[in-house]
Predicted model as a PDB file, atoms N, CA, C, CB and O in Angstrom, pLDDT in the B-factor column:
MODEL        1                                                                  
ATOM      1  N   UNK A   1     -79.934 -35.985 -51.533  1.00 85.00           N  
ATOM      2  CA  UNK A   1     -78.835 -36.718 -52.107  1.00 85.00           C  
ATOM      3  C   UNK A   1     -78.277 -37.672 -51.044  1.00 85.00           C  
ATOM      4  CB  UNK A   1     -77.738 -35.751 -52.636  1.00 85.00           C  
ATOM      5  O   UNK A   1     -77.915 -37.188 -49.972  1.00 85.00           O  
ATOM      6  N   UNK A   2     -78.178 -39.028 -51.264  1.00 93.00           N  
ATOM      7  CA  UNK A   2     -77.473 -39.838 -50.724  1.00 93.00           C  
ATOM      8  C   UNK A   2     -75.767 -39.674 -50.746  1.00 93.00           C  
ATOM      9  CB  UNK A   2     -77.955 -40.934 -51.277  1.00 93.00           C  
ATOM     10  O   UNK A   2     -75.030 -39.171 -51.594  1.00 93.00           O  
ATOM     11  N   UNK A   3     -75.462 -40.355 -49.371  1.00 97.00           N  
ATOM     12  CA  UNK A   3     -73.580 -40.849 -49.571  1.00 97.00           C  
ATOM     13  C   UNK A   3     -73.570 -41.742 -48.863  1.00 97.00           C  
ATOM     14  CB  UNK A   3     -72.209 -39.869 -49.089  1.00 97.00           C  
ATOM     15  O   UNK A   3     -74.413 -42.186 -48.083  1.00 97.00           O  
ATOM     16  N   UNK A   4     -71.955 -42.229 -49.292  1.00 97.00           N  
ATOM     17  CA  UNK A   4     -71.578 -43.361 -48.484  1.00 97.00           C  
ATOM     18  C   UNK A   4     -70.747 -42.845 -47.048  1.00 97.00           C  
ATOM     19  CB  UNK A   4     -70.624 -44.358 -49.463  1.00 97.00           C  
ATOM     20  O   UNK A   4     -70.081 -43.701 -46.467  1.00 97.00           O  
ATOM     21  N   UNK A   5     -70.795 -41.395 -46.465  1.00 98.00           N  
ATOM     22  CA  UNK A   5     -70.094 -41.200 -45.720  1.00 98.00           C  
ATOM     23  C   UNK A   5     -70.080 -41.813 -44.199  1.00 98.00           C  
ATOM     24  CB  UNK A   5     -70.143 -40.145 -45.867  1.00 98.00           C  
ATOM     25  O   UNK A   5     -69.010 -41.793 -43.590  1.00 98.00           O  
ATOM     26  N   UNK A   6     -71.144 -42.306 -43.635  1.00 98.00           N  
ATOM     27  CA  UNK A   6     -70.785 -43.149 -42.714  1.00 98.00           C  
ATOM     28  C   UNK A   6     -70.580 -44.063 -42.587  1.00 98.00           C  
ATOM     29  CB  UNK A   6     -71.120 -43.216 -42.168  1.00 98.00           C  
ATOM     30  O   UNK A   6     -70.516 -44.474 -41.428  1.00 98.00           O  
ATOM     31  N   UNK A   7     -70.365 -44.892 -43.598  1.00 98.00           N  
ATOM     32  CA  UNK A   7     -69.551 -46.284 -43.916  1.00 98.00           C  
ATOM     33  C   UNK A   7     -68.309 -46.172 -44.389  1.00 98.00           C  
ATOM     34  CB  UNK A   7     -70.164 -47.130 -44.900  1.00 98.00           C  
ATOM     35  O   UNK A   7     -67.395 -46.974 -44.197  1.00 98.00           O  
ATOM     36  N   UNK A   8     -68.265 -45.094 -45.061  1.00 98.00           N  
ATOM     37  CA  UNK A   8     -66.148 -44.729 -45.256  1.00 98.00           C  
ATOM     38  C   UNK A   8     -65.811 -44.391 -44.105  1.00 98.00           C  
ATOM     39  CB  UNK A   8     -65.411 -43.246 -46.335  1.00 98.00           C  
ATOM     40  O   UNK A   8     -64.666 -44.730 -43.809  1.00 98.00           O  
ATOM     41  N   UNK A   9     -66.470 -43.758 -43.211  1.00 98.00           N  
ATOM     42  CA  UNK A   9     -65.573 -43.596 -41.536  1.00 98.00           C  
ATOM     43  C   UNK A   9     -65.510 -44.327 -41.059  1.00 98.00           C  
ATOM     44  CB  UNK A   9     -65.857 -42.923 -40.454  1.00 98.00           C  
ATOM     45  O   UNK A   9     -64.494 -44.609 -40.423  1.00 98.00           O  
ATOM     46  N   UNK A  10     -66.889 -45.273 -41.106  1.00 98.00           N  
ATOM     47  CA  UNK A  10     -66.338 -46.397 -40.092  1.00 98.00           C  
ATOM     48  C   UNK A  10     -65.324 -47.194 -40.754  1.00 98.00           C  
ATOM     49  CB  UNK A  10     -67.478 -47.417 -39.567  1.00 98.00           C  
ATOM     50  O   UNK A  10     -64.375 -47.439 -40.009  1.00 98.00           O  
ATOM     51  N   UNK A  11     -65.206 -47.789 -42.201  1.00 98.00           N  
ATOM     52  CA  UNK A  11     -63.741 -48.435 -42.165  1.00 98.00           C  
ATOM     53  C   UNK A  11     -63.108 -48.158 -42.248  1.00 98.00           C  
ATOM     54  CB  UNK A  11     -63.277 -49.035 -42.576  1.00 98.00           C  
ATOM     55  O   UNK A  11     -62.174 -48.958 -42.286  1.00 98.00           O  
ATOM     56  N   UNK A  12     -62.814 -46.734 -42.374  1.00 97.00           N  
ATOM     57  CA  UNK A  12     -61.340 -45.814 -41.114  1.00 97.00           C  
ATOM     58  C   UNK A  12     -61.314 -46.249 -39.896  1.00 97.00           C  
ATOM     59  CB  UNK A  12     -61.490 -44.029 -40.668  1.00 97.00           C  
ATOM     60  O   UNK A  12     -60.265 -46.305 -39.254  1.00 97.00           O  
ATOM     61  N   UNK A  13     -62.311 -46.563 -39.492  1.00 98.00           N  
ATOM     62  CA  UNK A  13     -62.224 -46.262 -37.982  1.00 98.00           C  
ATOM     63  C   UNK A  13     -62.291 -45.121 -37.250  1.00 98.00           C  
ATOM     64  CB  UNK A  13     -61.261 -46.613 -37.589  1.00 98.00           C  
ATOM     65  O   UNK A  13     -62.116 -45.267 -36.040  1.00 98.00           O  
ATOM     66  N   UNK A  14     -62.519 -43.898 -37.700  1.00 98.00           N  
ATOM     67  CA  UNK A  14     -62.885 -42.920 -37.233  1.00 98.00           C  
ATOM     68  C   UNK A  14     -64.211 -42.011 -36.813  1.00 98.00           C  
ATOM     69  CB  UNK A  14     -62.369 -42.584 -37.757  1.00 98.00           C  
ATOM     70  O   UNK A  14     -65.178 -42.039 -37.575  1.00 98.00           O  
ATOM     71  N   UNK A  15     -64.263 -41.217 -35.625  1.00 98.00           N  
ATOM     72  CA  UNK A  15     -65.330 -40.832 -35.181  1.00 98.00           C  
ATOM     73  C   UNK A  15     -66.233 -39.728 -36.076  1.00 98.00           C  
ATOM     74  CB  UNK A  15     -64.961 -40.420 -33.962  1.00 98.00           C  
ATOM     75  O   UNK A  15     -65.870 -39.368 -37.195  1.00 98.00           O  
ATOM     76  N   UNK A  16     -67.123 -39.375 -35.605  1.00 98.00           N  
ATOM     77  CA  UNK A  16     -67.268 -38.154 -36.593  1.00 98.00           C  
ATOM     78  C   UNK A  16     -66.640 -36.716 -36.284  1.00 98.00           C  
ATOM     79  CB  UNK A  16     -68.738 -37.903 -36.753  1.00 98.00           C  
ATOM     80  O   UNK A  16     -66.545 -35.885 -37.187  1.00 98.00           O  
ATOM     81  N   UNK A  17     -66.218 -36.449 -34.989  1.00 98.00           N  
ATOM     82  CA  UNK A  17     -65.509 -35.741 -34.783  1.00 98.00           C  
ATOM     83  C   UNK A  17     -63.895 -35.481 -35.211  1.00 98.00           C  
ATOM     84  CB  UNK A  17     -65.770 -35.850 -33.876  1.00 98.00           C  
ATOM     85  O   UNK A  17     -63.345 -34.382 -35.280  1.00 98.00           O  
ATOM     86  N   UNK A  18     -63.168 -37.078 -35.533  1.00 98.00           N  
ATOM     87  CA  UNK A  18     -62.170 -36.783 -35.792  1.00 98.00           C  
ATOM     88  C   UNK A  18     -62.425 -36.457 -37.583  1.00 98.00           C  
ATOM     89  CB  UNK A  18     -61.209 -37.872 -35.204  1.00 98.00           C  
ATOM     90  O   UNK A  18     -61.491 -36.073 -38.288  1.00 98.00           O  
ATOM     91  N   UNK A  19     -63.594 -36.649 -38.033  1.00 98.00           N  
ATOM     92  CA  UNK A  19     -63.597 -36.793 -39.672  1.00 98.00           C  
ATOM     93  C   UNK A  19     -63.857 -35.347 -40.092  1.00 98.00           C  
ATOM     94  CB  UNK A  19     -64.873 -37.905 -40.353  1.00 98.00           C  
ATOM     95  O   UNK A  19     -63.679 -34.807 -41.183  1.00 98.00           O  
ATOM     96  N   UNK A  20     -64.506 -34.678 -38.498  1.00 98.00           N  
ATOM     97  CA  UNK A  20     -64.872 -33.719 -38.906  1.00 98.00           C  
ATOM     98  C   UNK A  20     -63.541 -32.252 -38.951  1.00 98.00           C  
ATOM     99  CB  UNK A  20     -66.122 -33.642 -38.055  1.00 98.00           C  
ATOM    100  O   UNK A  20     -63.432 -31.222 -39.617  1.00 98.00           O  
ATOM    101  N   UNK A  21     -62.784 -32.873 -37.917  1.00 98.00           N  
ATOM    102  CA  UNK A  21     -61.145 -32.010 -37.665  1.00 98.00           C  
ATOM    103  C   UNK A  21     -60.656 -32.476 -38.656  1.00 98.00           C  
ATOM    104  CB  UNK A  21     -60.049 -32.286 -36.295  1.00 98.00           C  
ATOM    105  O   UNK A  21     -59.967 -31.521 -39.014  1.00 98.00           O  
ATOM    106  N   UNK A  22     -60.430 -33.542 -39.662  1.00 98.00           N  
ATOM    107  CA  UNK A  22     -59.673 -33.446 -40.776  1.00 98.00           C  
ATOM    108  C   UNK A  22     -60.197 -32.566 -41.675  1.00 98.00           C  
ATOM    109  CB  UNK A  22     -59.480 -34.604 -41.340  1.00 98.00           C  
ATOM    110  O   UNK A  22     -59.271 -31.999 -42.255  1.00 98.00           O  
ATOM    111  N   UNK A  23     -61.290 -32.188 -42.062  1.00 98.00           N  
ATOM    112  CA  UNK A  23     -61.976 -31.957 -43.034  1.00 98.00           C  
ATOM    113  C   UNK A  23     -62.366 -30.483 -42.545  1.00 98.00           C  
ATOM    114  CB  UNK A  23     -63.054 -33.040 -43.313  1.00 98.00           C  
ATOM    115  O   UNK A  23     -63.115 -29.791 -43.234  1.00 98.00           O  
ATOM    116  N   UNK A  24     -61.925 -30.102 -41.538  1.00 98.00           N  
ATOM    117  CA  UNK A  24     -62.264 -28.609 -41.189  1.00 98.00           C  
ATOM    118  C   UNK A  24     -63.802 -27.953 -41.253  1.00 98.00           C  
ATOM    119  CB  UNK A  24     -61.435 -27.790 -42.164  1.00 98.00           C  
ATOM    120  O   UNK A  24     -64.239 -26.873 -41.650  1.00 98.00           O  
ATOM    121  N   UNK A  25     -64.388 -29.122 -40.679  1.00 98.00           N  
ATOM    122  CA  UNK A  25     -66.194 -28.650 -40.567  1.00 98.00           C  
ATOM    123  C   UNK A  25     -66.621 -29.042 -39.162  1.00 98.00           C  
ATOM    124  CB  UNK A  25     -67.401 -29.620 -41.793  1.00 98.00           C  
ATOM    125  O   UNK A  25     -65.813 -29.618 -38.433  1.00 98.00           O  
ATOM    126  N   UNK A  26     -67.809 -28.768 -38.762  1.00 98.00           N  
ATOM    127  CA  UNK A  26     -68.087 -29.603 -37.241  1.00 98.00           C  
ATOM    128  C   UNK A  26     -68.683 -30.646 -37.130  1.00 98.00           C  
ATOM    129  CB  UNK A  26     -68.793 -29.003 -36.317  1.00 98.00           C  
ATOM    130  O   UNK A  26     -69.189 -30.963 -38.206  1.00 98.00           O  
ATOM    131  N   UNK A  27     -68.937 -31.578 -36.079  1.00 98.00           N  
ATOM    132  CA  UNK A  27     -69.379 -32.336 -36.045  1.00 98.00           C  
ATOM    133  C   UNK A  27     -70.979 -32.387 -36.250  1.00 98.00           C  
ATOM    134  CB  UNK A  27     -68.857 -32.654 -35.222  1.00 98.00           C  
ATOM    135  O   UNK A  27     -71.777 -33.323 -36.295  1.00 98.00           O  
ATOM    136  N   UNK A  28     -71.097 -31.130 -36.346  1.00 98.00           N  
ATOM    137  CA  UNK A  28     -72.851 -31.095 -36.402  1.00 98.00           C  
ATOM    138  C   UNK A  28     -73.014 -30.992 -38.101  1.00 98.00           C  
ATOM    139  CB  UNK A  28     -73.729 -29.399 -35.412  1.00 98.00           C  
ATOM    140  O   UNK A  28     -74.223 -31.042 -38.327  1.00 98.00           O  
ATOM    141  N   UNK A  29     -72.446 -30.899 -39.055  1.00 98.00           N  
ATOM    142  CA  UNK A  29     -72.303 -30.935 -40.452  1.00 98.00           C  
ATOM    143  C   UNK A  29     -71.747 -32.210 -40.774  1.00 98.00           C  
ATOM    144  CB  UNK A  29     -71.490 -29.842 -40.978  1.00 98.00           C  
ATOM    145  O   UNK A  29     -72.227 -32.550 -41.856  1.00 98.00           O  
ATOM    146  N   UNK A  30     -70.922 -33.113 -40.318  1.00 98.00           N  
ATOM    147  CA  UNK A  30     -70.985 -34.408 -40.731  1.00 98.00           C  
ATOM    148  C   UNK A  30     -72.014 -35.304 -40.413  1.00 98.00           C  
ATOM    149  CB  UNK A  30     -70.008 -34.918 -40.393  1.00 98.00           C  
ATOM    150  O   UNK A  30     -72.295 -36.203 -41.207  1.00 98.00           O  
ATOM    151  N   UNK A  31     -72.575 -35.182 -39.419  1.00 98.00           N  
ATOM    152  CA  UNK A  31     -74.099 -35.385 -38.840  1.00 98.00           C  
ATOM    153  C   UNK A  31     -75.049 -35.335 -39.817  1.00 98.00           C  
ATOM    154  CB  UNK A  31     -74.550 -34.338 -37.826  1.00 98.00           C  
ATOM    155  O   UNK A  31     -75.732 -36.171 -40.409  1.00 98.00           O  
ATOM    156  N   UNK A  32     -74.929 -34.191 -39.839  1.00 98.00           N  
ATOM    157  CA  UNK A  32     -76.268 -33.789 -41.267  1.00 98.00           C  
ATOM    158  C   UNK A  32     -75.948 -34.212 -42.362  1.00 98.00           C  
ATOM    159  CB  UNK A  32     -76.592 -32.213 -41.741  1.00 98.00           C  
ATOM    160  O   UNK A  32     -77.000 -34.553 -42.903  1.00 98.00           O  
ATOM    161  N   UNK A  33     -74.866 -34.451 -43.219  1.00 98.00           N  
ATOM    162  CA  UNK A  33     -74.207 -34.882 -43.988  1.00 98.00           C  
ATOM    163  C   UNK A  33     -74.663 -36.685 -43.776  1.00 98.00           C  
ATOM    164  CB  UNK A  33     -72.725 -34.275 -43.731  1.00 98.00           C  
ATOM    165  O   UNK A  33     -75.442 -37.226 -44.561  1.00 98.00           O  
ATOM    166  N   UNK A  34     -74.230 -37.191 -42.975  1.00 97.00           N  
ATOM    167  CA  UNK A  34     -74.509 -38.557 -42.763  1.00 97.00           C  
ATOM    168  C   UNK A  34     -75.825 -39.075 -43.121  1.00 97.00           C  
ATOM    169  CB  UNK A  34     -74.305 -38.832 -41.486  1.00 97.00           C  
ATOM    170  O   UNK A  34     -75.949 -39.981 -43.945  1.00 97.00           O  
ATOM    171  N   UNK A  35     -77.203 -38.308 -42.290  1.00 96.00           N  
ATOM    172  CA  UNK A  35     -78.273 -38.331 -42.530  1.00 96.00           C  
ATOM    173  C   UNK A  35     -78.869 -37.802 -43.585  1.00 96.00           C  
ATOM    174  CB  UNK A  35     -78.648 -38.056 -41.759  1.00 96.00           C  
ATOM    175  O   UNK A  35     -79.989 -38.182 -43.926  1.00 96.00           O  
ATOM    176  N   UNK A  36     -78.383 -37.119 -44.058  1.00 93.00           N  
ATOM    177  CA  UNK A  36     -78.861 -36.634 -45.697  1.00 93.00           C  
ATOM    178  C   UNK A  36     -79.467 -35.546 -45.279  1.00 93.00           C  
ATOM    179  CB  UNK A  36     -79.963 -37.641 -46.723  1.00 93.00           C  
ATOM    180  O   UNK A  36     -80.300 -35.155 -46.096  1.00 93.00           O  
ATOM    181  N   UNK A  37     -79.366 -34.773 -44.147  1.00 95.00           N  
ATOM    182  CA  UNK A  37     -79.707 -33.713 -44.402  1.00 95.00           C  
ATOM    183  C   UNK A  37     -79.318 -31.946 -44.627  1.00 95.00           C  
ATOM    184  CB  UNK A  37     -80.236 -33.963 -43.833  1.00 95.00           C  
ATOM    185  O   UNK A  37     -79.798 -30.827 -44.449  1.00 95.00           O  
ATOM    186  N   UNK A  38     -78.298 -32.532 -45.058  1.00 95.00           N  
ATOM    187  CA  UNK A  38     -77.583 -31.384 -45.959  1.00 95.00           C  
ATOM    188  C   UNK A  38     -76.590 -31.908 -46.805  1.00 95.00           C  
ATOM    189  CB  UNK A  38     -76.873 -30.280 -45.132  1.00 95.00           C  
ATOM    190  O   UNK A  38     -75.857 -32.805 -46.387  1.00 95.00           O  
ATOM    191  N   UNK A  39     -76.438 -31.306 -48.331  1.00 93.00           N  
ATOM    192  CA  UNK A  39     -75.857 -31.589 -49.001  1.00 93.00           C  
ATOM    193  C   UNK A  39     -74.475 -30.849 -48.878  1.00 93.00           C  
ATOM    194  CB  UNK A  39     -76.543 -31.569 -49.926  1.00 93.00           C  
ATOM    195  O   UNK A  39     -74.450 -29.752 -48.320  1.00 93.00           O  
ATOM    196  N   UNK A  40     -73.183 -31.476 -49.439  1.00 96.00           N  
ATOM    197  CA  UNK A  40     -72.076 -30.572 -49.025  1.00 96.00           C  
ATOM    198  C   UNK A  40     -72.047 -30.032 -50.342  1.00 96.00           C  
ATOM    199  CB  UNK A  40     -70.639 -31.207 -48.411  1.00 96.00           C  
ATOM    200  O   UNK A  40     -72.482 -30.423 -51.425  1.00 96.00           O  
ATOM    201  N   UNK A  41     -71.108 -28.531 -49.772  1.00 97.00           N  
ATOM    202  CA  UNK A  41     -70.706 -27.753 -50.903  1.00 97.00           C  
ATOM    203  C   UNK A  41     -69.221 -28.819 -52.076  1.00 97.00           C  
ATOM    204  CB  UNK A  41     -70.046 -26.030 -49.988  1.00 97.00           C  
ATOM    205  O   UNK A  41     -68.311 -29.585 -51.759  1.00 97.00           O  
ATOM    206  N   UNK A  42     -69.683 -28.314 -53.302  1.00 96.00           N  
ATOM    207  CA  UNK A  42     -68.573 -28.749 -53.986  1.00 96.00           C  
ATOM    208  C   UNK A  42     -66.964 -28.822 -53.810  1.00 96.00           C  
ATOM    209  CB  UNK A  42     -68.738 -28.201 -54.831  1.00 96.00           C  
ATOM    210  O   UNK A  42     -66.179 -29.687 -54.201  1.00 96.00           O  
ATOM    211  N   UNK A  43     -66.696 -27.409 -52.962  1.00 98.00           N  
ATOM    212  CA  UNK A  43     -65.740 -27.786 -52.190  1.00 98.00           C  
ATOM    213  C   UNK A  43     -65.547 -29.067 -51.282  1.00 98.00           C  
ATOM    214  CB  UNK A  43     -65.678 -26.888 -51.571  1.00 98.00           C  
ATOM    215  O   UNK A  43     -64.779 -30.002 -51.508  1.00 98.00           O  
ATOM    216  N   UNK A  44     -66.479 -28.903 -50.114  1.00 98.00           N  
ATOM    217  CA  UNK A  44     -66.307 -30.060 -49.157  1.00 98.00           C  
ATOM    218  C   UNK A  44     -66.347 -31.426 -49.895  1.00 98.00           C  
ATOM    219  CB  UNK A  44     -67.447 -30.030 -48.052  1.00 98.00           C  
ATOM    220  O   UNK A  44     -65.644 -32.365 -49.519  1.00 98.00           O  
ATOM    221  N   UNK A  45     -67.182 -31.508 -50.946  1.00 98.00           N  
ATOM    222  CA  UNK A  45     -67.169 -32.820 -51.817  1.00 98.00           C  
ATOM    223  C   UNK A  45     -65.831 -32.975 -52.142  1.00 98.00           C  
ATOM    224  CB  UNK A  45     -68.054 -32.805 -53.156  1.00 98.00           C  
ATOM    225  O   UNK A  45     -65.021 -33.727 -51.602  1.00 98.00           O  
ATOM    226  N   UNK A  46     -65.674 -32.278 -52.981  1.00 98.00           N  
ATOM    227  CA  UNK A  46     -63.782 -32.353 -53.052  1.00 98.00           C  
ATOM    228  C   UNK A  46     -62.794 -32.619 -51.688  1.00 98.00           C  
ATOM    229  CB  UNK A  46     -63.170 -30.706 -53.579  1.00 98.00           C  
ATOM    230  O   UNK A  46     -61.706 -33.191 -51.626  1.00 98.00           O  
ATOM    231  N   UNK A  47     -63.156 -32.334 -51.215  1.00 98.00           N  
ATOM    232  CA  UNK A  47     -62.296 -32.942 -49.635  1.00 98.00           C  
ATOM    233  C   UNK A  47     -62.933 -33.960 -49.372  1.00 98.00           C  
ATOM    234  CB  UNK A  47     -62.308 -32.019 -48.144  1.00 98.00           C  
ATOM    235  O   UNK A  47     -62.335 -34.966 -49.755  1.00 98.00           O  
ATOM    236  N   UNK A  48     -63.895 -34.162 -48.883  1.00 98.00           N  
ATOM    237  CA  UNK A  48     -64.364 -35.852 -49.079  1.00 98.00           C  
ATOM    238  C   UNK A  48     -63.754 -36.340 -49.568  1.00 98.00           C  
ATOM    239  CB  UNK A  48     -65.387 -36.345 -49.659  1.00 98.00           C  
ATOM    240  O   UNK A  48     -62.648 -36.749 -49.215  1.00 98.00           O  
ATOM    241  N   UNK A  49     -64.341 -36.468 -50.653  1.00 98.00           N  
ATOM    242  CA  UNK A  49     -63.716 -37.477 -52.084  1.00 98.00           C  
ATOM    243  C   UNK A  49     -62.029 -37.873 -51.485  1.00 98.00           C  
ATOM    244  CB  UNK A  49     -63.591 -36.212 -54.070  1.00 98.00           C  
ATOM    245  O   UNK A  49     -61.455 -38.924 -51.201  1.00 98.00           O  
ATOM    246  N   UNK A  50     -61.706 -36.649 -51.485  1.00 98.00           N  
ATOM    247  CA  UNK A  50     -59.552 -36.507 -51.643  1.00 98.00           C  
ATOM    248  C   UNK A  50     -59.157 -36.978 -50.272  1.00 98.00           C  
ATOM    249  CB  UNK A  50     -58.613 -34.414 -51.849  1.00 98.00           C  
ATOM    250  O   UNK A  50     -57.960 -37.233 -50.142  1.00 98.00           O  
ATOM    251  N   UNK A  51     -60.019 -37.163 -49.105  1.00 98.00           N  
ATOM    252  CA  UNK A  51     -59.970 -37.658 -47.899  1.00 98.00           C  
ATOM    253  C   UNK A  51     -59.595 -39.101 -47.864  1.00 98.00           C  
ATOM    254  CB  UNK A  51     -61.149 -37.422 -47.300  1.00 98.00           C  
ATOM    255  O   UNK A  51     -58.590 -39.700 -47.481  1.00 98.00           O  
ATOM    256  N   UNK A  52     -61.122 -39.586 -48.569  1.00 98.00           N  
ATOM    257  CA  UNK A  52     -61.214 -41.383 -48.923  1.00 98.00           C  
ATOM    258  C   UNK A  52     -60.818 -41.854 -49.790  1.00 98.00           C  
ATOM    259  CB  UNK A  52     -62.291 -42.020 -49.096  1.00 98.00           C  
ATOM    260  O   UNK A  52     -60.932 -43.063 -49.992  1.00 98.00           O  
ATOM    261  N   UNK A  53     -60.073 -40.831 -50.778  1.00 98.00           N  
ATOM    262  CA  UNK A  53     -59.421 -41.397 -51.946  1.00 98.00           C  
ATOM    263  C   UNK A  53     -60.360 -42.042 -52.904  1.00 98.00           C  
ATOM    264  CB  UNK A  53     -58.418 -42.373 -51.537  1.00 98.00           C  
ATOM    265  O   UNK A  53     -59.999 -43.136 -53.339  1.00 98.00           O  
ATOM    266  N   UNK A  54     -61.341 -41.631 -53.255  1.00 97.00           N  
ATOM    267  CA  UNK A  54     -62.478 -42.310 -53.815  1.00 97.00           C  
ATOM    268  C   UNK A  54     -63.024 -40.999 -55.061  1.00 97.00           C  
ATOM    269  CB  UNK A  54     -63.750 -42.759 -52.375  1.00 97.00           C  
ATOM    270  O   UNK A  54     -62.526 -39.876 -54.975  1.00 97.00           O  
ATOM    271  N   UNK A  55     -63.773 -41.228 -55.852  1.00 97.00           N  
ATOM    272  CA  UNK A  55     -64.397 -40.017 -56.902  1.00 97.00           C  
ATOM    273  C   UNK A  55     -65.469 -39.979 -56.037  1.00 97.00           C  
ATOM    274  CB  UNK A  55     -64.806 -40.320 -58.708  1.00 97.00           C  
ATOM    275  O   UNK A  55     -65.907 -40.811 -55.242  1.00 97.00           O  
ATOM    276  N   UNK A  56     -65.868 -38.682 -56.381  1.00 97.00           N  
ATOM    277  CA  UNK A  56     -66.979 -38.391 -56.104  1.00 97.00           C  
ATOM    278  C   UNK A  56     -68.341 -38.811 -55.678  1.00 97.00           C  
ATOM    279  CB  UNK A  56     -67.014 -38.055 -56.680  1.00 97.00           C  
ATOM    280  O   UNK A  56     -69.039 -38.871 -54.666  1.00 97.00           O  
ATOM    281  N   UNK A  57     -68.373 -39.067 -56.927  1.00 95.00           N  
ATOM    282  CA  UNK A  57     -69.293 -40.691 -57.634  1.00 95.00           C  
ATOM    283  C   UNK A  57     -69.666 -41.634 -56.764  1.00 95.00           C  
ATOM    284  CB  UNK A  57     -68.402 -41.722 -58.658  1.00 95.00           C  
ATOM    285  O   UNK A  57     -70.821 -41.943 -56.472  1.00 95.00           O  
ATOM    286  N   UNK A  58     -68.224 -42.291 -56.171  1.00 96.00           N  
ATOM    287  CA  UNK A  58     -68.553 -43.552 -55.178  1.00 96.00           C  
ATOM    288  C   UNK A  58     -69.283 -42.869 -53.600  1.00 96.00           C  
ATOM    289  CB  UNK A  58     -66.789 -44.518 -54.800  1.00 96.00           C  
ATOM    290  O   UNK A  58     -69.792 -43.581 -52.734  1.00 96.00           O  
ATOM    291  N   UNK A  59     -69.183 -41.553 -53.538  1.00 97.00           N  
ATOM    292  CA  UNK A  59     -69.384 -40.814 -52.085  1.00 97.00           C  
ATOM    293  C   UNK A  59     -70.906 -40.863 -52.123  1.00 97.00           C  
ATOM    294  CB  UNK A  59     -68.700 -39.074 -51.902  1.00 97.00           C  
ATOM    295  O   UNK A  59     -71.737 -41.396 -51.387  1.00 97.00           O  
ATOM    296  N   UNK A  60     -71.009 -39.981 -53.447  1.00 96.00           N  
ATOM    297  CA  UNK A  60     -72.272 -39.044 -53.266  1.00 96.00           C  
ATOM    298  C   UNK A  60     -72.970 -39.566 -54.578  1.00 96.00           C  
ATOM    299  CB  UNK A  60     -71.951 -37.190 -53.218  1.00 96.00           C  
ATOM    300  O   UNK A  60     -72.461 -39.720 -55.687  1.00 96.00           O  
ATOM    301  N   UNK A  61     -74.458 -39.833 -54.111  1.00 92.00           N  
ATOM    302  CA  UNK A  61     -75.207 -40.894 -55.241  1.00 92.00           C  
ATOM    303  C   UNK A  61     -76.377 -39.723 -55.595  1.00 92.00           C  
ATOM    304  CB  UNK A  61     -75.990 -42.746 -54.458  1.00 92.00           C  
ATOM    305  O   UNK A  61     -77.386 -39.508 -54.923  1.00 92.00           O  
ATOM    306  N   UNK A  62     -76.108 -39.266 -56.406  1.00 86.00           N  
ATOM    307  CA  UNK A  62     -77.170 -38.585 -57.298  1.00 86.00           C  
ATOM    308  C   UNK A  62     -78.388 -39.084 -57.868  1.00 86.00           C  
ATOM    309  CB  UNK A  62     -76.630 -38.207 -58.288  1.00 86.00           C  
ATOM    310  O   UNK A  62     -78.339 -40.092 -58.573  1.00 86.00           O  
ATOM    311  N   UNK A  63     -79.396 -38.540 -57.664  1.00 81.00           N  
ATOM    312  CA  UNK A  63     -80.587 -39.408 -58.004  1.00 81.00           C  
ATOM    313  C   UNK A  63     -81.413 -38.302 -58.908  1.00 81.00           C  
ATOM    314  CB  UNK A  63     -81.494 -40.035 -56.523  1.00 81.00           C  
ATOM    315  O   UNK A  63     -81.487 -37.372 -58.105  1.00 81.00           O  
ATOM    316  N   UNK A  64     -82.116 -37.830 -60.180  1.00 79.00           N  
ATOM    317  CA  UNK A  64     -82.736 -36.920 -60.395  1.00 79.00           C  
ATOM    318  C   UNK A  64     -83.945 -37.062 -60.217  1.00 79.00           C  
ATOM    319  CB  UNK A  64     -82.512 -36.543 -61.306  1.00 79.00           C  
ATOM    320  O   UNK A  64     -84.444 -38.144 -60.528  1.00 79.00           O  
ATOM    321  N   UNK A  65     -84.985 -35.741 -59.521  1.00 73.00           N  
ATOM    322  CA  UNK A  65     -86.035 -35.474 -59.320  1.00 73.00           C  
ATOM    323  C   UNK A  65     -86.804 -36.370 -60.948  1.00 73.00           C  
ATOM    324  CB  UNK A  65     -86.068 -33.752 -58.993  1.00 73.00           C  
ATOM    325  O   UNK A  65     -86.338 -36.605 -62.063  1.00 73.00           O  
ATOM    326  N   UNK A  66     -88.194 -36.647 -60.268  1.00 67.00           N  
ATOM    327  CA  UNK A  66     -89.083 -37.148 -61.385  1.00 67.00           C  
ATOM    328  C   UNK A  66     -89.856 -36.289 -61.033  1.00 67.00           C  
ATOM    329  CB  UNK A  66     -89.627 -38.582 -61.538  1.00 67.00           C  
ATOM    330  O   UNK A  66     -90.930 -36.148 -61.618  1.00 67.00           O  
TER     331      UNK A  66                                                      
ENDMDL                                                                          
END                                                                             
């Protein structure tokens, strides 16, 4: 699954460390998160989302298997 999460930090302006102390995860999960290689739990999506003020939707781009 794709996101837009390292382009909503950067026009915060924020590191991944500080994105990662708001959001109460580590920096090694926004990492993976960034690169697509881990998907977040529905929770953390919900903090995302409620972070950037954005739905879901605009974060995290769903694509279905063919």
């Amino acid at each position: 699954m794709e996101n837009n999460i390292r382009d909503l930090r950067k026009q915060k302006g924020l590191t991944q460390d500080e994105l990662a102390s708001v959001l109460e995860v580590t920096r090694q999960t926004i990492i993976s998160l960034e690169n697509g290689r881990y998907t977040a739990s529905l929770q953390l999506a919900f903090k995302i989302a409620g972070f950037f003020g954005k739905p879901i939707e605009e974060i995290f781009i769903y694509e279905e298997e063919k």
